[in-house]
NULUM-581984 format. One line per field, with one value per residue (C-alpha): x, y, z; residue number from 1; chain. Coordinates in nm, 3 decimals. Layout:
# residues N
xx c(X/...)
yy c(Y/...)
zz c(Z/...)
nr c(NUM/...)
kette c(A/...)
END
This chain:
# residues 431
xx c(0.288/0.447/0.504/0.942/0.800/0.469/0.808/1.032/0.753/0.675/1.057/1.032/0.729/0.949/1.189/1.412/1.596/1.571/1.999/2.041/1.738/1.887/2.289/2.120/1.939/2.305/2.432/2.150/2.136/2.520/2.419/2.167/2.415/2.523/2.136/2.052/2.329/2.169/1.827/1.964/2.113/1.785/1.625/1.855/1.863/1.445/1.470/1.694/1.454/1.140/1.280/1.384/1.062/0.944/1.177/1.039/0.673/0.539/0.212/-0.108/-0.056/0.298/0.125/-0.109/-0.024/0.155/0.142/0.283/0.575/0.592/0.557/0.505/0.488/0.469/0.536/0.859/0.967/0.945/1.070/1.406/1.440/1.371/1.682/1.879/1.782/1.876/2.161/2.288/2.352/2.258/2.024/1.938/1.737/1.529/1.360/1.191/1.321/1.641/1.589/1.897/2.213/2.389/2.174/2.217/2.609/2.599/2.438/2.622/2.971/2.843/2.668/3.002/3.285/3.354/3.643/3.957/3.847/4.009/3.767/3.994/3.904/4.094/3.917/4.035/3.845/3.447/3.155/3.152/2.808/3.051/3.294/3.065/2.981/3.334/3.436/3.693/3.541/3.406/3.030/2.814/2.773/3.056/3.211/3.552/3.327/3.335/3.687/3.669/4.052/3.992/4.234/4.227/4.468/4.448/4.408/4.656/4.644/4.455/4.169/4.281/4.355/4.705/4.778/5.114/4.993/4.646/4.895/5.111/4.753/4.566/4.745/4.599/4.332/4.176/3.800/3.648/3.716/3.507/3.497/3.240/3.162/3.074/3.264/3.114/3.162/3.552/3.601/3.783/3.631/3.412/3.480/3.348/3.218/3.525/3.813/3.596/3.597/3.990/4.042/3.875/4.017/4.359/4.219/4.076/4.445/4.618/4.324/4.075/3.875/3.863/3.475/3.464/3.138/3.102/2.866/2.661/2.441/2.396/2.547/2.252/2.129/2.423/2.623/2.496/2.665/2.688/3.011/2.836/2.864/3.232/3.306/3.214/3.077/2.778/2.679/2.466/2.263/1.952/1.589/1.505/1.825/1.837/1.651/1.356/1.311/1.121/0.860/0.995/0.930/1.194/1.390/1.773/1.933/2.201/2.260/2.513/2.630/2.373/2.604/2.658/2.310/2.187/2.447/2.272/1.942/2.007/2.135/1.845/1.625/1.744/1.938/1.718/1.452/1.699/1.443/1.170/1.018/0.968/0.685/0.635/0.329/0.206/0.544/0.554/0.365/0.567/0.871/0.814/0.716/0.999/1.219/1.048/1.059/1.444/1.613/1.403/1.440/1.800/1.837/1.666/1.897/2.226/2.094/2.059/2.432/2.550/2.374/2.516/2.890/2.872/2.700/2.933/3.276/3.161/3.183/3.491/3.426/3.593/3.354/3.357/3.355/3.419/3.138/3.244/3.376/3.175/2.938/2.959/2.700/2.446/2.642/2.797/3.058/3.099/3.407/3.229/3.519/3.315/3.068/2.823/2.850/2.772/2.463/2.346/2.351/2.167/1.909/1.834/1.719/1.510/1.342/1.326/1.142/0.775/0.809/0.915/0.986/0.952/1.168/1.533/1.776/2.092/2.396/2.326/2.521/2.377/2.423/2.689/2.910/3.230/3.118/2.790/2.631/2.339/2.096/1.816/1.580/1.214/1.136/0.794/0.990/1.227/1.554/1.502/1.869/1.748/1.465/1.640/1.835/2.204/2.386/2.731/2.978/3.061/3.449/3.738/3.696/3.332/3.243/2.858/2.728/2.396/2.261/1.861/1.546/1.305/1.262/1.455/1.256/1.275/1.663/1.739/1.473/1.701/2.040/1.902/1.759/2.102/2.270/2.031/2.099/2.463/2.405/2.185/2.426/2.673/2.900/2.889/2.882/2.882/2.703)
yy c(3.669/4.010/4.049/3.944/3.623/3.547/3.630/3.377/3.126/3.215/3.164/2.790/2.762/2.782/2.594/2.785/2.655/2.859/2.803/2.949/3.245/3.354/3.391/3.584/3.818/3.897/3.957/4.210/4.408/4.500/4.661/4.908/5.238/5.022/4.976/5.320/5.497/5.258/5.431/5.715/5.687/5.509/5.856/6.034/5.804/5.798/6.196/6.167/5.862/6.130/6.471/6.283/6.195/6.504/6.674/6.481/6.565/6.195/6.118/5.870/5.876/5.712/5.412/5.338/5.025/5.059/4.793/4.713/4.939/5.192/5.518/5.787/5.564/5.889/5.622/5.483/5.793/5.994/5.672/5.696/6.097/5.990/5.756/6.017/6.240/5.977/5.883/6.222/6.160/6.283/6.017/5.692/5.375/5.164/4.897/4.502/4.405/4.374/4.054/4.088/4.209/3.999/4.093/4.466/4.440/4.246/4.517/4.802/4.620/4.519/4.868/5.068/4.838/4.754/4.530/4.553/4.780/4.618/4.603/4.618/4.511/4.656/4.457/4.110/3.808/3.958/3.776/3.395/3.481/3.767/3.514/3.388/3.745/3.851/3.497/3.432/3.128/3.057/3.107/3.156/3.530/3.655/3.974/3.755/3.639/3.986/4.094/4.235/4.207/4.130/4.217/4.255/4.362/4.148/4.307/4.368/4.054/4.333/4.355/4.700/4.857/4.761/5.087/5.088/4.770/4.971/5.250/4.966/4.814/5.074/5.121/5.255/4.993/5.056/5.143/5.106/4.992/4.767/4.821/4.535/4.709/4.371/4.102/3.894/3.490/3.594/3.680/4.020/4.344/4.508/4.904/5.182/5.487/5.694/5.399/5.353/5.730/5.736/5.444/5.657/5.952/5.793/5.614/5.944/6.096/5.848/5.852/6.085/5.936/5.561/5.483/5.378/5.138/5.033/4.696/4.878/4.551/4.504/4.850/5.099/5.335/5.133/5.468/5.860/5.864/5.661/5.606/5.803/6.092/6.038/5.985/5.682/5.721/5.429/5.298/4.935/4.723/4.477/4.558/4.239/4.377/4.695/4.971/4.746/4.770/4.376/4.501/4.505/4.184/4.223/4.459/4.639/4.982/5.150/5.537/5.765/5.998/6.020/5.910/5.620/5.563/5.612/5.326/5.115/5.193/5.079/4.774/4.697/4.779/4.855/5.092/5.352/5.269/5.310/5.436/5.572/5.179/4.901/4.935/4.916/4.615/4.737/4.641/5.088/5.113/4.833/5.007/5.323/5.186/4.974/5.216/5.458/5.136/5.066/5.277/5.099/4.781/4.829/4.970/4.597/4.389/4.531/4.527/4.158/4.088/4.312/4.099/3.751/3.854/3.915/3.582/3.396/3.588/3.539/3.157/3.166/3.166/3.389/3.655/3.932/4.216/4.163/4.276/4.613/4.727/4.964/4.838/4.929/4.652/4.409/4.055/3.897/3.610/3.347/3.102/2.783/2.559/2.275/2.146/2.061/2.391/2.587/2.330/2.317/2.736/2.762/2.520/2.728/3.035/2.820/2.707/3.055/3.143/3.243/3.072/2.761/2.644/2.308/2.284/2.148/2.316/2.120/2.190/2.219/2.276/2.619/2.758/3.037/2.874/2.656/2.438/2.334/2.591/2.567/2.862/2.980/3.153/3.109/3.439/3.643/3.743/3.441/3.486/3.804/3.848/4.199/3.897/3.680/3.495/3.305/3.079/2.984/2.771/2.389/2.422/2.604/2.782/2.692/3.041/3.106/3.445/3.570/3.869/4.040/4.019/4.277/4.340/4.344/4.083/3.835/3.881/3.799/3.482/3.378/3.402/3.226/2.916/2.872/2.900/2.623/2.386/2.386/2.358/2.045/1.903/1.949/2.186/2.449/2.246/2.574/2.887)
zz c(2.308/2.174/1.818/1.902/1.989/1.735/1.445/1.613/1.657/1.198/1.180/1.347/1.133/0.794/0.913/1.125/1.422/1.763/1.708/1.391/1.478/1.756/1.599/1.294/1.565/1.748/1.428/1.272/1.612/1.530/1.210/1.285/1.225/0.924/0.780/0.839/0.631/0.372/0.465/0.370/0.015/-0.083/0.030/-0.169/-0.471/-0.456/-0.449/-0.780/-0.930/-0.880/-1.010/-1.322/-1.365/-1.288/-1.561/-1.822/-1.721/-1.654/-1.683/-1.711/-2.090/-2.084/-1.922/-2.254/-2.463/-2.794/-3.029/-3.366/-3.510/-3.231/-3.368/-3.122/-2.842/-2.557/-2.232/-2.409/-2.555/-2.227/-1.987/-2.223/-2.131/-1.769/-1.747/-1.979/-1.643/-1.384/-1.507/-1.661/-2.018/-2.364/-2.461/-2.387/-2.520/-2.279/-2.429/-2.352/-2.665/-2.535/-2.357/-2.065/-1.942/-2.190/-2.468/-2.347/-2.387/-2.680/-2.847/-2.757/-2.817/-3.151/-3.231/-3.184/-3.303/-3.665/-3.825/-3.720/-3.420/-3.078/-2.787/-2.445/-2.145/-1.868/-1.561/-1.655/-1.794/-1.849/-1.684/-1.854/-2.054/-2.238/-2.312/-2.620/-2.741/-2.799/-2.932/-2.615/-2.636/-3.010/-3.056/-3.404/-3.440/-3.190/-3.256/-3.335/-3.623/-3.742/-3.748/-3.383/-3.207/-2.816/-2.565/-2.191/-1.897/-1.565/-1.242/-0.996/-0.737/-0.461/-0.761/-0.813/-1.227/-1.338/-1.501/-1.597/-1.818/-1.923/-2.086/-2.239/-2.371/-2.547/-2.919/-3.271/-3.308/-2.947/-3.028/-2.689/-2.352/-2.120/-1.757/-1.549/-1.222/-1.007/-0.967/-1.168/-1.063/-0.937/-0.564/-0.653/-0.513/-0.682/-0.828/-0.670/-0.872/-0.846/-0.897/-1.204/-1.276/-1.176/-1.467/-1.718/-1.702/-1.676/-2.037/-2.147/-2.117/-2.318/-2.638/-2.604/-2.838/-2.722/-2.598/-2.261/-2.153/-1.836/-1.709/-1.453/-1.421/-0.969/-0.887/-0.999/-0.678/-0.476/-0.418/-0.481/-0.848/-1.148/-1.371/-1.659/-1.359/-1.376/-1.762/-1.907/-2.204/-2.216/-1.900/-1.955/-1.737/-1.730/-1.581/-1.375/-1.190/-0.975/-1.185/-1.275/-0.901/-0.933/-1.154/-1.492/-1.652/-1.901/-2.058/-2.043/-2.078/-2.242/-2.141/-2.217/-2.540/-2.766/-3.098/-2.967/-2.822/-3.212/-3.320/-3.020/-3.168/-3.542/-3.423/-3.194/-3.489/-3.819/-3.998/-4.092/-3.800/-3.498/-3.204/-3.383/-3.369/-3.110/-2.891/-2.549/-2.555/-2.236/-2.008/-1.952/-1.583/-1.459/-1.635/-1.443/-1.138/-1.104/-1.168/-0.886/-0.650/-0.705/-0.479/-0.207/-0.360/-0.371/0.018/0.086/-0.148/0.003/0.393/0.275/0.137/0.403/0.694/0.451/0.494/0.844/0.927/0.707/0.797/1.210/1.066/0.910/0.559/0.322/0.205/-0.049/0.039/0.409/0.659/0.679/0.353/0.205/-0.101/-0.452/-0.554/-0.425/-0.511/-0.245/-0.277/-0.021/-0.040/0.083/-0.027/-0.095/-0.370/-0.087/0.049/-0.281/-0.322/0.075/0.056/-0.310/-0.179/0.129/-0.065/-0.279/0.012/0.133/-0.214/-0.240/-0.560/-0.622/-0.248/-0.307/-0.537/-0.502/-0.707/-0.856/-1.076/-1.458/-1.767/-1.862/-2.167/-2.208/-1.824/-1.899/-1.611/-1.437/-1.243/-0.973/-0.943/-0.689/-0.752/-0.663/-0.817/-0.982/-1.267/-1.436/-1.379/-1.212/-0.958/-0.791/-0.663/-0.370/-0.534/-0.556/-0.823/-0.810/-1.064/-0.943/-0.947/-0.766/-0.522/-0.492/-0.421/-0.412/-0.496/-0.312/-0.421/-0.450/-0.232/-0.305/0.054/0.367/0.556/0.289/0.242/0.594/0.561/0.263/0.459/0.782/0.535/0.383/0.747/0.840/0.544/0.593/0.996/0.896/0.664/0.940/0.691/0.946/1.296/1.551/1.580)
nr c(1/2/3/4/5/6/7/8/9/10/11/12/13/14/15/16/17/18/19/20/21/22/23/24/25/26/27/28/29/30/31/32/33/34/35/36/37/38/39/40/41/42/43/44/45/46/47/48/49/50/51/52/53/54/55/56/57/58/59/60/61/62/63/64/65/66/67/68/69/70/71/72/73/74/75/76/77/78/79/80/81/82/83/84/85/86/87/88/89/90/91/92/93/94/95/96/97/98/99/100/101/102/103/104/105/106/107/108/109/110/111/112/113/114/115/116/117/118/119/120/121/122/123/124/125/126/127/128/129/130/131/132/133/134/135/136/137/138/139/140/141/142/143/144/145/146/147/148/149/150/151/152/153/154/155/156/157/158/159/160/161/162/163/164/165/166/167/168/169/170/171/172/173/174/175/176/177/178/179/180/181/182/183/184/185/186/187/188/189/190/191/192/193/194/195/196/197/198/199/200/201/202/203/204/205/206/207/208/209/210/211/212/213/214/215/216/217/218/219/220/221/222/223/224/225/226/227/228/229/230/231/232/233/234/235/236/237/238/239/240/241/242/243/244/245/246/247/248/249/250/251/252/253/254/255/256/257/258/259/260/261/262/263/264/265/266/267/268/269/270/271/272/273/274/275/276/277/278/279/280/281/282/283/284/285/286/287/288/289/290/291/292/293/294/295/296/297/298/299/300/301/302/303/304/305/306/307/308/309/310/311/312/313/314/315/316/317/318/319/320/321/322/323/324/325/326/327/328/329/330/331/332/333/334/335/336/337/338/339/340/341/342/343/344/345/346/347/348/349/350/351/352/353/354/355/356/357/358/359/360/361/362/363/364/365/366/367/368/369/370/371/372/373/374/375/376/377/378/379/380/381/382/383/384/385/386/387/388/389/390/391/392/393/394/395/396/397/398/399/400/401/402/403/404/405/406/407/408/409/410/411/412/413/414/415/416/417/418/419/420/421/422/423/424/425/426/427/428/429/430/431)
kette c(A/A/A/A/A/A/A/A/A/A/A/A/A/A/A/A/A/A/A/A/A/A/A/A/A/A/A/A/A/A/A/A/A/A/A/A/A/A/A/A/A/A/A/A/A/A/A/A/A/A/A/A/A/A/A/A/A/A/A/A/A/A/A/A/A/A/A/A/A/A/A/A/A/A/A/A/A/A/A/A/A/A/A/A/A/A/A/A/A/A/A/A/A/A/A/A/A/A/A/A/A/A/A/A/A/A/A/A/A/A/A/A/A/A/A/A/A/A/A/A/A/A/A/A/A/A/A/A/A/A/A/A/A/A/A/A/A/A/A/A/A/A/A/A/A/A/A/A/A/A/A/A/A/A/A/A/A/A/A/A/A/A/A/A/A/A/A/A/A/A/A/A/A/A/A/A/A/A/A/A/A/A/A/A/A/A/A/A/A/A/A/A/A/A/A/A/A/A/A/A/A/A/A/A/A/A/A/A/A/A/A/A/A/A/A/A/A/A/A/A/A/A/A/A/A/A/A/A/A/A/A/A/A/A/A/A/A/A/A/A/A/A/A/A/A/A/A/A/A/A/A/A/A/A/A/A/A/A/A/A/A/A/A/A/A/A/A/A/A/A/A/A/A/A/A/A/A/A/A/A/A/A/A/A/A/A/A/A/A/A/A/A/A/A/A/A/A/A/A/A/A/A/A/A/A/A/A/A/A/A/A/A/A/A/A/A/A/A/A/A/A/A/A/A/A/A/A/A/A/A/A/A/A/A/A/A/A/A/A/A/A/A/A/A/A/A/A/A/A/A/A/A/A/A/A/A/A/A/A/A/A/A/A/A/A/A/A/A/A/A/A/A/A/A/A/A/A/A/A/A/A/A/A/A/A/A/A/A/A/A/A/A/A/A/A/A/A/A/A/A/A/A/A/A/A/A/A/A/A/A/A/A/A/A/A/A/A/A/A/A/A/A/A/A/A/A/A/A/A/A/A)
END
């Protein structure tokens, strides 16, 4: 038996049909010049990842444990000059007491804007978890709470910046703008690096002075730059996603002009602490290996969405982005158009999981979602989306959104599992 045939025979063992096997084969073997240009950028990405580290002179010591206030902790300290690096920007603060990507936003939104500042957001409605931070929907502690206006501009029905409206938008109050790469759980496109860069300095033009953040959370190492390469003034993201590269157990970023890095810092803190407190607790070897995984990690999770919307687009299904559309971030949406669909596909990555396999997922009312949502996720770090994972709201259009997988292998495993639940459901009927 050659080693083809002992994987096919481990595929059938977890629960793979010979059917479904054999269309994901046809469809990977069509993607090798695809999966190599992927190769690639991880190369060049890891390349940046290790002279940053290089820069700021990393070393054993950064890996000690630092306990109670913080002072002089070297490994935290040095890991925030080592994302300044990555990234390119004056300062930045990198730290596990912010708990998530949510958290991460919160605090930056509520670090730089003050009463009767307007916060604009000119990429539409913000992911639903925002929607209780600015006070869209009411929440204790929102930023509507504190006197902050809130104001967005829709997107142009081909998901592209409605500028003529963005001009018409920003006015005297306009503190800062919010730009959220990925798609968030809408089936619009997400922005590449340059439209992103192309919306700033069209912003930049019209007020100078107005702040522009931008959600980096799933598009970190996707492409060769980062918006804070193209203008944005705070870039923001979450370390069980990309840059924690599957080690970092918790933790988020915020890089970009150091001002407005020390607002982020008193806020995490206090005023008069701002980064000179908070220590690491021993999370800094896992910080810094992560981050010198990611690129990899990241090469892995988008060979895996890449490989999901060309199975599910050969079926029919609406997918976003399309199989060959280039990729600005590692989600990708699937229009399954039915309830059963969105719960059949979740509960074939759980069963793909090396956590949790057992378990059967089901629809939930989570907190900070309008509707019941269903997550997967049998992952080593909870709640951890560069892991293999995929969640997706209960209502119209019942889109589910796949995304993660720390490794190739284990991406494709995920996508063939959730082919096979909806083949045995008899949602999908032909291969």
């Amino acid at each position: 038996m050659d080693i083809s045939q002992k994987i096919q025979k481990l595929y059938e063992q977890t629960g793979i049909s010979p059917e479904v096997h054999d269309f994901g084969e046809k469809i990977e073997k069509s993607l090798k010049e695809r999966f190599d240009k992927i190769d690639k950028m991880a190369e060049l990405n890891q390349l940046k990842v290790i002279h940053a580290m290089q820069e700021a002179r990393v070393n054993a010591e950064c890996f000690n444990y630092a306990s109670g206030y913080g002072y002089n902790d070297f490994g935290r300290d040095t890991l925030e000059k080592v994302y300044a690096n990555v990234f390119h920007t004056e300062d930045a603060l990198v730290r596990p007491q912010i708990t998530c990507g949510t958290h991460a936003l919160a605090l930056t939104l509520s670090a730089n804007l003050r009463p009767g500042d307007e916060l604009l957001s000119i990429a539409g409605k913000p992911y639903d978890t925002l929607e209780e931070v600015i006070g869209i929907r009411p929440s204790t502690g929102s930023l509507a709470e504190y006197g902050v206006i809130y104001n967005q501009v829709d997107l142009l029905p081909d998901g592209s910046f409605d500028f003529d409206s963005i001009e018409k938008a920003i006015g005297e109050k306009t503190k800062l703008i919010t730009i959220q790469r990925s798609k968030g759980y809408q089936t619009r496109p997400s922005f590449s690096v340059d439209q992103i860069g192309e919306a700033i300095a069209f912003v930049k033009k019209i007020k100078p002075e107005v702040i522009c953040m931008v959600d980096n959370c799933y598009g970190e190492f996707v492409e060769e730059k980062e918006p804070s390469d193209v203008g944005a003034d705070l870039v923001v993201g979450s370390l069980i996603k990309n840059p924690g590269g599957g080690l970092a157990p918790i933790g988020g970023y915020v890089a970009g002009r150091k001002d407005l890095i020390e607002q982020c810092a008193y806020r995490l803190t206090s005023p008069g602490l701002g980064k000179e407190v908070g220590a690491s607790l021993g999370v800094m070897q896992s910080f810094y290996q992560g981050l010198f995984l990611a690129p990899t990690v990241v090469a892995g999770a988008l060979k895996g969405a890449i490989f999901a919307a060309n199975v599910y687009e050969k079926l029919g299904y609406a997918v976003v982005p399309d199989g060959k559309e280039e990729r600005h971030d590692i989600i990708q949406a699937v229009t399954l158009g039915s309830a059963e669909g969105v719960i059949a596909f979740c509960q074939g990555i759980q069963a793909a999981a090396p956590v949790d396999s057992y378990v059967t997922p089901e629809p939930w009312a989570m907190p900070g979602y309008d509707s019941d949502v269903i997550m997967a996720a049998g992952a080593f770090v909870q709640g951890s989306s560069i892991e293999l994972s995929a969640d997706g709201p209960i209502k119209e259009p019942y889109a589910v959104y796949f995304q993660g997988g720390l490794t190739w292998a284990h991406a494709k495993l995920g996508i063939l599992m959730s082919l096979q639940k909806l083949y045995e459901k008899g949602i999908v009927k032909e291969l």
